[in-house]
N, C-alpha and C positions, 0 to 999 in steps of 0.2 A: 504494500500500500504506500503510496508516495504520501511525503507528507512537504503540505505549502507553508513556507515561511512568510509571518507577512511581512511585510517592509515595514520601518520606521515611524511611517507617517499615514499608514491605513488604518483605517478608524472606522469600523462596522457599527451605524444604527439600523436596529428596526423597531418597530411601536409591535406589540400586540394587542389584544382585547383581554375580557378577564380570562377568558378560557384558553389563553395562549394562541390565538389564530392571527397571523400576521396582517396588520393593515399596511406597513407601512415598512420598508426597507432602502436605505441609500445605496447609491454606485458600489461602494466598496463592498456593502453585505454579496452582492450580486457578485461584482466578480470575484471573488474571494471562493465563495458558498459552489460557484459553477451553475447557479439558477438564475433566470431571469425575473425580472420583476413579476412577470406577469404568472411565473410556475410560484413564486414566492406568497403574494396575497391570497388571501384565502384559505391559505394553508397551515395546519399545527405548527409554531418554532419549531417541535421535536423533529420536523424534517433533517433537520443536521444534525441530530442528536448521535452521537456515537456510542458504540457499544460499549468501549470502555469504558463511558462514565457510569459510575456507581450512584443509585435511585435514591440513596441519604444525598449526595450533594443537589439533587434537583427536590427532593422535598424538604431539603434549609431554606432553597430560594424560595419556594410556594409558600412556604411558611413565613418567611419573612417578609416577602410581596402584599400577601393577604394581611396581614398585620399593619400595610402603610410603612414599614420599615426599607429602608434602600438594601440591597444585597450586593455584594461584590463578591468573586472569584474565578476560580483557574476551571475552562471550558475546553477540553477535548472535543471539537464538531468534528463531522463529517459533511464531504463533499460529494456535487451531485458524481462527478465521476470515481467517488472509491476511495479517494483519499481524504486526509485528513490537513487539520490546523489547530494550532492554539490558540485561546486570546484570553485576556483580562478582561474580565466582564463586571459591569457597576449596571442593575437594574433597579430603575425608580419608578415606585409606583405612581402614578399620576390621573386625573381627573381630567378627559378630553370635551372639554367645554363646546366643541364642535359637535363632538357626536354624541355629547352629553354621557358616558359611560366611564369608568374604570378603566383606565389603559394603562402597560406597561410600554418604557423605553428600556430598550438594550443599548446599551453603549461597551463597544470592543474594542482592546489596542491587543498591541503585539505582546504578548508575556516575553519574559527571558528565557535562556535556555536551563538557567537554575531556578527559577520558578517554575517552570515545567516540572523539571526534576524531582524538586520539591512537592509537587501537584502528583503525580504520578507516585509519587512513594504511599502517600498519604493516602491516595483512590487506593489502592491497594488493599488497604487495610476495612474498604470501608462496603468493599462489595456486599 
């Protein structure tokens, strides 16, 4: 499985709704992710969810989302074609005054290669 490094200065958002279904993703989610905007909305986040990650790190974030509380950490995706990426991820719960509902923002940068490190030791343990 290839795995994508992001560059420096790639910065993945996307909005969901409460139930995690994408409304909203930038350039970078796209090409990053290997989906287009239009295979993206509509769709569960969990589309790039990888196998590696362990079900305790994605119910801290639901946990903490559904609380109004921000969540950050180390996110193993997957890509439309097979491979994978890291990022740092800060999710904030937010109140979409447009569509009048609960929506979250993902906001993604590039982890290091020892916060991976660190992120993976830790999955490990948590399967």
């Amino acid at each position: 499985m290839k795995e994508y490094v992001l560059k420096n200065d790639d910065f993945l958002v996307s909005q969901t709704d409460a139930k995690g279904i994408i409304i909203f993703a930038n350039d970078d989610f796209c090409a990053i992710s290997g989906y287009s905007i239009d295979e993206l909305v509509g769709k569960p986040h969990n589309i790039v969810r990888h196998k590696d990650m362990p079900k305790a790190a994605f119910k801290d974030l639901w946990d903490a989302i559904k609380n109004d509380k921000i969540w950050s950490g180390y996110v193993k995706n997957r890509a439309k074609g097979g491979g994978f990426y890291w990022v740092f991820a800060t999710v904030y719960p937010m109140y979409d005054i447009t569509r009048k509902e609960q929506t979250y923002l993902s906001c993604r940068r590039k982890a290091s290669q020892q916060e991976i490190e660190e992120a993976e030791a830790l999955y490990k343990t948590l399967r």
